[in-house]
Structure formats: structure tokens, C-alpha cells
C-alpha positions as CSV (number, residue, x, y, z in Angstrom):
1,X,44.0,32.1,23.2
2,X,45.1,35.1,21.9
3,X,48.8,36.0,20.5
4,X,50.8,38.4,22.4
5,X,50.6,41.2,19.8
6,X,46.5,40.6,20.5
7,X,46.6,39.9,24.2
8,X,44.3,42.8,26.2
9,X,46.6,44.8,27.9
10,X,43.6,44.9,31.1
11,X,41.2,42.3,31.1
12,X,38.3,41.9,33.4
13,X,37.2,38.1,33.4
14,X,34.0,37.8,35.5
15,X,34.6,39.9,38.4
16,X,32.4,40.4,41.0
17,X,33.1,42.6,44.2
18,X,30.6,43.4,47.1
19,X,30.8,45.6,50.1
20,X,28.7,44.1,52.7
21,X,25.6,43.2,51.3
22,X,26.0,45.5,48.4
23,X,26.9,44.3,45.4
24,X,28.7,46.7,43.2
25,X,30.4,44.6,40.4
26,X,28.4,41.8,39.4
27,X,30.5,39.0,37.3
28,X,31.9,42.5,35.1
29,X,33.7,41.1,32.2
30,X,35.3,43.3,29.3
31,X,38.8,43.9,28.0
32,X,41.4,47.1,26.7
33,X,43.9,46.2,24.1
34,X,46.7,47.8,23.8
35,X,46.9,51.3,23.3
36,X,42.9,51.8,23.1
37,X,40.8,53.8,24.6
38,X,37.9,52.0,26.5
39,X,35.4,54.9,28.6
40,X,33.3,52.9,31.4
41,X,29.4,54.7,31.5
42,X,26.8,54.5,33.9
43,X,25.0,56.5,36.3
44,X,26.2,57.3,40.5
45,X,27.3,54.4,42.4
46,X,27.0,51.8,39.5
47,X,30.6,50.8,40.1
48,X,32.7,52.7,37.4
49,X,35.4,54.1,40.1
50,X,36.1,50.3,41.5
51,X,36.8,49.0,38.7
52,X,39.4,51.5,38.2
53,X,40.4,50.4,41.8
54,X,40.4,47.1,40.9
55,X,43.1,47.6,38.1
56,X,45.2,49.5,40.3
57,X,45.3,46.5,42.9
58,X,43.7,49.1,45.2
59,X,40.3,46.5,45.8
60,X,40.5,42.6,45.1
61,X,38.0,41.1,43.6
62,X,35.1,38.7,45.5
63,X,35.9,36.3,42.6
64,X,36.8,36.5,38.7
65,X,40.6,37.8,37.4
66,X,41.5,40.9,36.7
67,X,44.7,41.0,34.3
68,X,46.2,43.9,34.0
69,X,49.9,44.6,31.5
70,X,49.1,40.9,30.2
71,X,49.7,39.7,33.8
72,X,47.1,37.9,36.1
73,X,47.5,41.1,39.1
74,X,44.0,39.4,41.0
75,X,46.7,37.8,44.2
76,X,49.7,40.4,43.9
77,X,50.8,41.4,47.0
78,X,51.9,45.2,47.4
79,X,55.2,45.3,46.5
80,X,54.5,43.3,43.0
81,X,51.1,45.9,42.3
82,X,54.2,48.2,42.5
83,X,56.1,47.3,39.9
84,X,52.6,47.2,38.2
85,X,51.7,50.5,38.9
86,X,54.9,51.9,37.4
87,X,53.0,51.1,33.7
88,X,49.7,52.3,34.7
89,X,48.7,55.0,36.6
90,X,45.8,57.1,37.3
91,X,44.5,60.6,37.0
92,X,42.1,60.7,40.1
93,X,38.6,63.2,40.2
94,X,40.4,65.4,43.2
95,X,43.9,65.2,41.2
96,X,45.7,64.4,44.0
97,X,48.4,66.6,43.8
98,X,50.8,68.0,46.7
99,X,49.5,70.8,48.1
100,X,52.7,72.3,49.4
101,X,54.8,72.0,45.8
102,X,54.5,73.9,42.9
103,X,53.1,72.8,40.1
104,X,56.4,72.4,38.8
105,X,57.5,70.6,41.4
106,X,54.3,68.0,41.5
107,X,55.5,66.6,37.5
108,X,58.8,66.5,39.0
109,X,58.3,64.6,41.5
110,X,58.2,60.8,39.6
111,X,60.9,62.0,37.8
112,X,62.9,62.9,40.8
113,X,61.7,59.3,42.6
114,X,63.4,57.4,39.2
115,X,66.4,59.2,40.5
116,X,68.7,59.0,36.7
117,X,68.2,62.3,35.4
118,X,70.1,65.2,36.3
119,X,68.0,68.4,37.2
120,X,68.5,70.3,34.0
121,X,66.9,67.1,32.2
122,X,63.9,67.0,34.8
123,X,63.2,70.9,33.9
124,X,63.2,69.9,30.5
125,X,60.8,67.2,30.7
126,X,58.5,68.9,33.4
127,X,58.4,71.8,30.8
128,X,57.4,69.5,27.9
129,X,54.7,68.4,29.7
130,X,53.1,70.9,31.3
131,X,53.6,72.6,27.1
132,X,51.8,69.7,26.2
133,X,49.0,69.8,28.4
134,X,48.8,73.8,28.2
135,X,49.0,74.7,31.3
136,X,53.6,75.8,31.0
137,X,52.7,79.2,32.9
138,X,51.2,78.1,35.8
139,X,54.6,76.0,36.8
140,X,55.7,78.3,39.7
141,X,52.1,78.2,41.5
142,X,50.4,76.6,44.3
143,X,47.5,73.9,43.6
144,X,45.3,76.1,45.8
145,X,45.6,78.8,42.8
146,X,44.2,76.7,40.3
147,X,41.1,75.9,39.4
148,X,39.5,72.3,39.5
149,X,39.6,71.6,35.2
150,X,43.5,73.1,35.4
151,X,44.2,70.6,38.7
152,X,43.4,68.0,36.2
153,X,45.7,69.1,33.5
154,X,48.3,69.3,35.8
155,X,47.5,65.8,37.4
156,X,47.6,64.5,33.4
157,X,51.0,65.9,33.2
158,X,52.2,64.4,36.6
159,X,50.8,61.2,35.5
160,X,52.5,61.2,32.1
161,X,56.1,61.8,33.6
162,X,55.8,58.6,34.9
163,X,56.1,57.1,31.6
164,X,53.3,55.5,31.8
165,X,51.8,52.2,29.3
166,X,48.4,53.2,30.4
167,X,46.6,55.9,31.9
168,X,43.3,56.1,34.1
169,X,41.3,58.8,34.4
170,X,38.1,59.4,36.8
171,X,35.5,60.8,35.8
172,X,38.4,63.8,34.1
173,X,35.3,66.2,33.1
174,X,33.3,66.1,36.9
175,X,32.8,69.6,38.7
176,X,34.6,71.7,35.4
177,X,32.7,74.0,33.8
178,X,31.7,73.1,29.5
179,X,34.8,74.9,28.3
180,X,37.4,73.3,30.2
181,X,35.7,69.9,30.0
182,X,36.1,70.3,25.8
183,X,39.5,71.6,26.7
184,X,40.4,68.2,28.9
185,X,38.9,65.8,26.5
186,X,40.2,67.6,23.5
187,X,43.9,67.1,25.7
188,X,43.0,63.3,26.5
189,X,42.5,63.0,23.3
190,X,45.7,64.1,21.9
191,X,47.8,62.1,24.3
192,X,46.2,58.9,22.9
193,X,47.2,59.9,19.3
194,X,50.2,61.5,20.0
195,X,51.4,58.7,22.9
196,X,49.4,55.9,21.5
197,X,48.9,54.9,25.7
198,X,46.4,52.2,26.7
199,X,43.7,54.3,28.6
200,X,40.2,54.0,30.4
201,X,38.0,56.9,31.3
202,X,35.1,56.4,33.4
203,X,32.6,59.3,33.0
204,X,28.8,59.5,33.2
205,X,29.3,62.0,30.1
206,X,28.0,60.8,26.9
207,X,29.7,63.8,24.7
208,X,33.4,63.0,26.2
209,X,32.7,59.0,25.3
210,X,31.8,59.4,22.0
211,X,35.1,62.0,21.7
212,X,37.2,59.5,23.3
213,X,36.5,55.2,23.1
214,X,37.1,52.9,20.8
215,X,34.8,50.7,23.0
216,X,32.4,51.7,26.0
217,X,31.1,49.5,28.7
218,X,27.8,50.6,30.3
219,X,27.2,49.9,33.8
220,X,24.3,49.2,35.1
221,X,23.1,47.7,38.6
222,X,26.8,46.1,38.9
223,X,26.5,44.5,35.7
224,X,28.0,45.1,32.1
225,X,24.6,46.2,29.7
226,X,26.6,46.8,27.5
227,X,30.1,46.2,25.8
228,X,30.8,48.0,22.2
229,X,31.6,50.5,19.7
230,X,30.2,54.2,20.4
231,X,28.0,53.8,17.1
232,X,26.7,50.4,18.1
233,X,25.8,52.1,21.4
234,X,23.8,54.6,19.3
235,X,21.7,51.7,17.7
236,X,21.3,49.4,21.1
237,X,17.7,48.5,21.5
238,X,18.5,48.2,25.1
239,X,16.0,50.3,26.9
240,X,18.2,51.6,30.3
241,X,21.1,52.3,27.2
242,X,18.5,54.1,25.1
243,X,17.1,56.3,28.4
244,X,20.9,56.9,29.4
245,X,21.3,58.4,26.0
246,X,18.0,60.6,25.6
247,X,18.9,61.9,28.6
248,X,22.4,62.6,27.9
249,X,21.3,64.8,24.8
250,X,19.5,67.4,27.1
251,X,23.0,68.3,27.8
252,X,25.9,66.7,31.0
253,X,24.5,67.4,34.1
254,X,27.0,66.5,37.3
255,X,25.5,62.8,38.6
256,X,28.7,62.7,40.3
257,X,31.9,59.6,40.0
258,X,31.6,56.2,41.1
């Protein structure tokens, strides 16, 4: 067993999850601890965004546990997910945000929904963070007058004001052109040093996991091929792992999330 200081904050025991007769997690096991940073690889459709589903309570599993904050979330019902989902939340590929506020007004909003801060304090914090993620002097615009990389910032930011002990993030570096991919995983990296949060990325981007993890699990026909350290990833005699990496070096082409 392991001591509470050790306990993974999200732990995956043997989970497997099909969609008709489609498998698409196969008896996945891995763990986070706390406040690492754990990317989740693998080509299209190999079951990367469920798995973020899965931690959110969004899908249950087949069979297998998923823990998630040190708590066994596999038979929550909604309103306990909630309480859940106030520690982790998650940065999705299309960001989400409201289309009708400002950007200002979208990392207000879970500060407004907490309901104990006074309106000069919210101003404040929403201009900390959008500071933080670089993006302060786009606060009075429209999501429609952003771009898909600086969507993302600003759903990082909305994410963050929640207070958040972990943070997911789907595929963060999809659809963005190079630049603004360094410029989010240079930003996701800061917040983990800076914040010390609990996060998983999934990505099919080899750069951005070898920026970002501690530990990466590869996907591969529903099933963990892997589970390590970047550099032991480097030295896996695996053949799908070594083909996902030559690949990768020719540079990220979009294979799209899931």
C-alpha cells in the first residue's frame, strides 16, 4: 500500500471500456502522483481522450477502477464527480469557452460561480492570469477574434481560476501552428513549476512530451505499450514505440486527438 504522502493522485487500475464492439481501453493501468506531469501518446483513435473522460467521470469504465484525488470516483454519481471536478479540471482541444463573453469575462466566470470575492478581487485575479498566460490584452475581446493556439491560453487561464489540484489538457498543441505550439508548451510548462499542479496531457506530439512528462504512457490498440520516463522511452526496444518515434523526428504532423 502506499502512504498518503505517496498515494497517486489519479490512478488507472485495469480499466477496460468498449463502445459496442469496439474496444478502446483494453485493461489500461498507469498512475499520476501528485503534482507530476504524466503526457498519454499514441496515434488517432487509440483512446487517449477517454481516458481523460474517464477521470473526469464523463465515461465509466466496462470494468477496472479509476481513482482520481486519492478517492475511488469508478461508481460516483453526478453530484459527488462534482465535488470532484472542483480539484481537476480540463483544458478541452476546442477550449470551450463562451462565445458571447469576453475573454475577461470567460476566467471570471468560476470565480463569479464560487461567489466570495468581491468584483475588484475577481479583476485582480482574472488579470493575473490572463498576465500569466500572456494573453492580458486580449481581455475585452470576443472568442471569435482569437485564434485557435490563443483560445487555448485563454481556456488555461479559465481553467486555473478554478483553483485547480490538477489540470487536463487535450491534445493543447492540435490545429496551432509551430510557434504557438512552443509558446503553449513553454506556458504548460511553467504552470507546473510555478503551481506545482498534478497534470496529464494527451498529445500525439513527441517534442511537447519530452518538454513536458515525468512519465509517458503509449497507447497502442487500447492497450498501455508502454509506461516510463521520456529517456527510457528513447531506449525501448519496442518496435510500434520505436516507429512512433522515427516518425515523430520528421517533424508533428496533425494525426488529430483521441
Amino acid at each position: 500500500m502506499h502512504s498518503p504522502a505517496t498515494r497517486p493522485y489519479i490512478d488507472f487500475q485495469a480499466v477496460s471500456k468498449s463502445f459496442g464492439s469496439h474496444t478502446v481501453l483494453d485493461q489500461v493501468s498507469f498512475n499520476v502522483m501528485p503534482g507530476e506531469t504524466v503526457c498519454i501518446l499514441g496515434r488517432s483513435g487509440v483512446g487517449k481522450s477517454v481516458s481523460l473522460q474517464h477521470i473526469m467521470g464523463f465515461l465509466k469504465p466496462d470494468s477496472g477502477r479509476v481513482i482520481v484525488a486519492a478517492e475511488d470516483v469508478t461508481n460516483y454519481d453526478e453530484r459527488e464527480l462534482e465535488r470532484i471536478r472542483k480539484k481537476v479540471t480540463m483544458v478541452f482541444q476546442n477550449g470551450a469557452l463562451f462565445d458571447s463573453l469576453t475573454v475577461g469575462e470567460n476566467v471570471a466566470f468560476p470565480l463569479r460561480e464560487r461567489g466570495d470575492l468581491s468584483d475588484e478581487e475577481t479583476a485582480q485575479i482574472v488579470e493575473g492570469l490572463l498576465e500569466m498566460v500572456g494573453v492580458r490584452a486580449m481581455r475585452d475581446l470576443l472568442p471569435s477574434d482569437l485564434s485557435t493556439g490563443m483560445k487555448r491560453s485563454v481556456a488555461i487561464a479559465r481553467a486555473l481560476a478554478a483553483q485547480p489540484e490538477a489540470v487536463l489538457y487535450d491534445e493543447p498543441t492540435t490545429m496551432v501552428d509551430p510557434l504557438q505550439a512552443q509558446l503553449l508548451g513553454d506556458l504548460i510548462a511553467k504552470l507546473k513549476l510555478q503551481l506545482k499542479l498534478t497534470s496529464v496531457v494527451v498529445t500525439h506530439d513527441m517534442r511537447l512530451a519530452q518538454k513536458l512528462a515525468d512519465r509517458i504512457v503509449f497507447l497502442h490498440e487500447a492497450r498501455v505499450l508502454f509506461f516510463g520516463t521520456p529517456s527510457e522511452m528513447e531506449h525501448s526496444q519496442e518496435s510500434v514505440v520505436r516507429e512512433f518515434l522515427h516518425l515523430d523526428s520528421y517533424g508533428p504532423g496533425d494525426v488529430g486527438g483521441n
